[in-house]
ZAMARGU-4260 file (C-alpha; in steps of 0.2 Angstrom, whole numbers, plus 5000, padded with zeros to 4 digits):
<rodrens>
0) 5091/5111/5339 | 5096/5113/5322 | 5095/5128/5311 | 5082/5130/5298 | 5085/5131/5282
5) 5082/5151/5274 | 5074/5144/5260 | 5060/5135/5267 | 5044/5134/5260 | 5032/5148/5265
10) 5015/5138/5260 | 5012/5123/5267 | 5027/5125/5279 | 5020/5139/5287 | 5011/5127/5297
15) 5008/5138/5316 | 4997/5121/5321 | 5012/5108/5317 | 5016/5111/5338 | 5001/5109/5348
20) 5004/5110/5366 | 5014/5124/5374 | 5031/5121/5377 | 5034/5116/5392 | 5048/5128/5402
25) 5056/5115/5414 | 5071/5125/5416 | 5072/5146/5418 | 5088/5155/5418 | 5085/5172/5428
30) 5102/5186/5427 | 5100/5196/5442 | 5114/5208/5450 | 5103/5214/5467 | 5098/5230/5458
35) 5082/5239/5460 | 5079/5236/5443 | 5079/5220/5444 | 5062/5216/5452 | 5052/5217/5440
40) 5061/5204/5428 | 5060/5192/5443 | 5044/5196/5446 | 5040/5191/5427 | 5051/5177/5428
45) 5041/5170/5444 | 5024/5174/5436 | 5030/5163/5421 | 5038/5150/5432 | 5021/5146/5443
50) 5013/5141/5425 | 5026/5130/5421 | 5031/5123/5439 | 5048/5126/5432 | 5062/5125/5441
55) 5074/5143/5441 | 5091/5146/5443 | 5097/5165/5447 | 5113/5168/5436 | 5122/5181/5443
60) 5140/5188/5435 | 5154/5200/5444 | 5163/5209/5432 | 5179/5212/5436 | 5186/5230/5432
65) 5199/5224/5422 | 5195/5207/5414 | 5211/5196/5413 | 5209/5180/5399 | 5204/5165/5409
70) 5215/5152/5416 | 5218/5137/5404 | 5214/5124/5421 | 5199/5132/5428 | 5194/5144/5413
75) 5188/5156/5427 | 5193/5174/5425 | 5207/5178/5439 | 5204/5193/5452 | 5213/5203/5462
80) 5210/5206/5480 | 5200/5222/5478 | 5189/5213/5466 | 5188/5199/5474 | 5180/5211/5490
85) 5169/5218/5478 | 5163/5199/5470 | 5158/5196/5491 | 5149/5211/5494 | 5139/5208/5476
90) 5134/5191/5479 | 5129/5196/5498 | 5116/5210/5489 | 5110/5196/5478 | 5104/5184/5492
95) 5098/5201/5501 | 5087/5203/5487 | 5083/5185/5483 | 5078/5185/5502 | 5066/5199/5501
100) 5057/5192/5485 | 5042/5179/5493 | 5044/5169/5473 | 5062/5169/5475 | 5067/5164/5493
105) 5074/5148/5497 | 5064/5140/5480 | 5077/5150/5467 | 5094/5141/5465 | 5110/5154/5464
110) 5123/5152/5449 | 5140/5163/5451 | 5153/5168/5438 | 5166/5180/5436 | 5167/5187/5418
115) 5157/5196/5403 | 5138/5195/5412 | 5131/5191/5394 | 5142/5177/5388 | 5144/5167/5406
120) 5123/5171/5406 | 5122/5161/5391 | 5136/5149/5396 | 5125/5145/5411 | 5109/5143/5401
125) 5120/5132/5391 | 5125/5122/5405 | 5110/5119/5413 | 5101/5118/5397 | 5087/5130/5402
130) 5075/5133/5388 | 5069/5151/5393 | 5082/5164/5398 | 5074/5180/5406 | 5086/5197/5407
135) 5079/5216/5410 | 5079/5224/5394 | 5088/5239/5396 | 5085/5256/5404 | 5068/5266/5398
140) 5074/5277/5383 | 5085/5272/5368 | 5096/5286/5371 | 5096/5280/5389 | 5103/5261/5383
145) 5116/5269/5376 | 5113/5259/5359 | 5106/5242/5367 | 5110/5234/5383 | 5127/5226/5381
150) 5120/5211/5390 | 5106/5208/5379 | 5116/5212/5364 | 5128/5197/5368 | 5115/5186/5372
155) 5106/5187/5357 | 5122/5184/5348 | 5124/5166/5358 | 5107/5161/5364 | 5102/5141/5359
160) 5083/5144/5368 | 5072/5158/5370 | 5079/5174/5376 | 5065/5187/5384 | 5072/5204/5390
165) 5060/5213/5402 | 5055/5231/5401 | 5055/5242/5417 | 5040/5245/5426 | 5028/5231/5418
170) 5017/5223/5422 | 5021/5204/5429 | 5006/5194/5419 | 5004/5195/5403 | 4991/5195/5391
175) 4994/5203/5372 | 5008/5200/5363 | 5016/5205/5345 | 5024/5193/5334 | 5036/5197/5319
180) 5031/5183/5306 | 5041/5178/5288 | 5034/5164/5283 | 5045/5151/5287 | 5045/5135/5297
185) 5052/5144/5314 | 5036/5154/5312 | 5026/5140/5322 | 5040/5139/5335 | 5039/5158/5337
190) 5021/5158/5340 | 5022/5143/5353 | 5035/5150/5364 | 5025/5168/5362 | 5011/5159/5370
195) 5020/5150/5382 | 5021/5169/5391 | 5004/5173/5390 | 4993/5172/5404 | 4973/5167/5398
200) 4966/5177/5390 | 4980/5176/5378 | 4980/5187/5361 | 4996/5187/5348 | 4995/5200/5335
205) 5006/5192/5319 | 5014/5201/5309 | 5017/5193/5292 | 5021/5197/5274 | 5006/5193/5261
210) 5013/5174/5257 | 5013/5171/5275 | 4997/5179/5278 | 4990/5173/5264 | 4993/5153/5270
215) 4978/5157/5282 | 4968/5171/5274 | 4972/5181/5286 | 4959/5173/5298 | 4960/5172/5315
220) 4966/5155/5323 | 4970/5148/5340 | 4987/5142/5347 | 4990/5133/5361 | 4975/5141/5369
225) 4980/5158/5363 | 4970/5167/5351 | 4979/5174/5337 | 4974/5191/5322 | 4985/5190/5307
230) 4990/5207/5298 | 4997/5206/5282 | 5012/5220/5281 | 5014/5223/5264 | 5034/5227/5265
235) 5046/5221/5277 | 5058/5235/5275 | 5049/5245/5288 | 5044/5232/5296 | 5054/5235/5316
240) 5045/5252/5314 | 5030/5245/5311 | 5031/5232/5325 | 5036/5245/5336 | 5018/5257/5331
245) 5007/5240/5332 | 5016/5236/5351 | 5011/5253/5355 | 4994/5254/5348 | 4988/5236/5353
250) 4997/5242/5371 | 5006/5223/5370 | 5016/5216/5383 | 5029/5207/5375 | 5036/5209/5355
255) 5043/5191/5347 | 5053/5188/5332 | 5064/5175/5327 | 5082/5172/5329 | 5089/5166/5312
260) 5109/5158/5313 | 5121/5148/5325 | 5135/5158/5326 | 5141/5174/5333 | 5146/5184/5319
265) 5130/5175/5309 | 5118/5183/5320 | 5127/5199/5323 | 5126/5200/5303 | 5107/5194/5298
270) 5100/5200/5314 | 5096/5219/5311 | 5079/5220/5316 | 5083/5210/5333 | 5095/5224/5339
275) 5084/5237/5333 | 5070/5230/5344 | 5083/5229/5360 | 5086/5245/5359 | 5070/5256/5355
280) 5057/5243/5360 | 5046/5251/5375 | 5038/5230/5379 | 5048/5218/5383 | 5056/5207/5367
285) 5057/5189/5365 | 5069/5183/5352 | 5068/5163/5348 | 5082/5157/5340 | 5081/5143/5327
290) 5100/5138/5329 | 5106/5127/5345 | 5119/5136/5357 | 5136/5144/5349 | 5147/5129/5347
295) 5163/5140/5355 | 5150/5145/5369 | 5158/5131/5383 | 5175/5133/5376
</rodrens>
């Protein structure tokens, strides 16, 4: 996937019909730990995963409590004896809870590592080159996040396909969603992998600036069976704020924005309204990036 150009066109490339099918999610990348909490992403994951008939992998990470640089051979992080006790007992309450889940059992392959839970998550998506990756978002409250769930953070700094963090306590089919529009080229992919969530019947809400509204008069207009209302937002400063009161007020299911550079320190940078959205967003949150996976993310 290459990563689009910030001066694109926004006329004619603002183009949300240039895709027309859904894209097809073959391969879902689940991170669980055997929490409670984690029900309801897998519950969303496997809602999304019977539309699809994709095949799901659950990624699950032990972090050590101190975590030592990884061996030059293996690149796996070392553990003591205590941890590695504590490694067993996590991936037993894994399986317990893969067990218990009717979508999950004997259908969900399992994916261990040792290490930071967002950067072997990505590394994992990387390797088995999933293109959706599905994580809880966080705890209820901003306050409660503590600023952002680290693992979302870090994904969204290293994610090559569609990252989509769950809220707790929704609902697992979805049907209305919100989608943060610039008026660039990724704008079509955004909208497409939006829709790819919805169950029918399938409403986005765009939120664009006037040029990008302004490419279709702010009609309504149909993708990938999903029907889609254009508002034109007349200035983008405020414009997570805004996102935030139209998710709330259109009670949506799931926010999107794009994902705008290929590196790390590039998305940590140009990415503002992203992190804002992981942390205060009460809906879940897909974020689509337009760059391919962070070139030191298999190092």
């Amino acid at each position: 996937m290459q990563t689009t150009s910030p001066t694109a066109s926004t006329s004619a490339a603002y183009d949300a019909s240039a895709t027309r099918v859904v894209p097809q999610l073959n391969r879902v990348v689940v991170g669980v730990r055997g929490a409670t909490s984690d029900e309801g992403v897998m519950r969303a994951a496997a809602a999304i995963a019977r539309r699809h008939g994709s095949q799901v992998t659950a990624a699950t990470v032990f972090r050590p409590r101190v975590l030592a640089p990884p061996r030059a051979l293996t690149r796996r992080h070392p553990m003591e004896e205590g941890d590695r006790r504590e490694a067993a007992a996590w991936l037993r309450g894994v399986r317990a809870q893969l067990r218990r889940a009717r979508h999950a059992h004997e259908r969900w392959r399992v994916y261990r590592a040792v290490g930071d839970p967002g950067t072997e998550i990505a590394r994992a998506a990387a390797r088995l080159e999933a293109e959706l990756t599905v994580i809880g978002l966080g705890r209820e409250t901003a306050e409660a996040r503590e600023y952002g769930s680290h693992v979302a953070l870090r994904l969204a700094q290293l994610a090559g396909a569609p990252l989509l963090a769950v809220a707790r306590g929704c609902s697992s089919v979805w049907h209305t969603a919100v989608a943060l529009l610039d008026g660039r080229r990724h704008d079509a992919a955004v909208l497409h992998a939006t829709a790819s969530l919805l169950a029918r019947p399938a409403r986005i809400v765009a939120l664009a600036p006037p040029v990008a509204g302004d490419a279709h008069g702010g009609q309504e207009s149909e993708i990938s069976g999903a029907r889609v209302e254009y508002e034109r937002v007349a200035s983008t400063r405020d414009w997570g704020a805004i996102a935030l009161e139209t998710c709330a007020t259109r009670r949506a299911d799931v926010i999107a924005l794009p994902l705008y550079g290929d590196s790390p320190p590039v998305r940590a940078l140009t990415n503002h309204r992203a992190l804002r959205l992981l942390s205060d967003a009460r809906c879940s949150v897909l974020l689509v990036p337009d760059g391919g996976w962070s070139p030191d993310l298999l190092d």
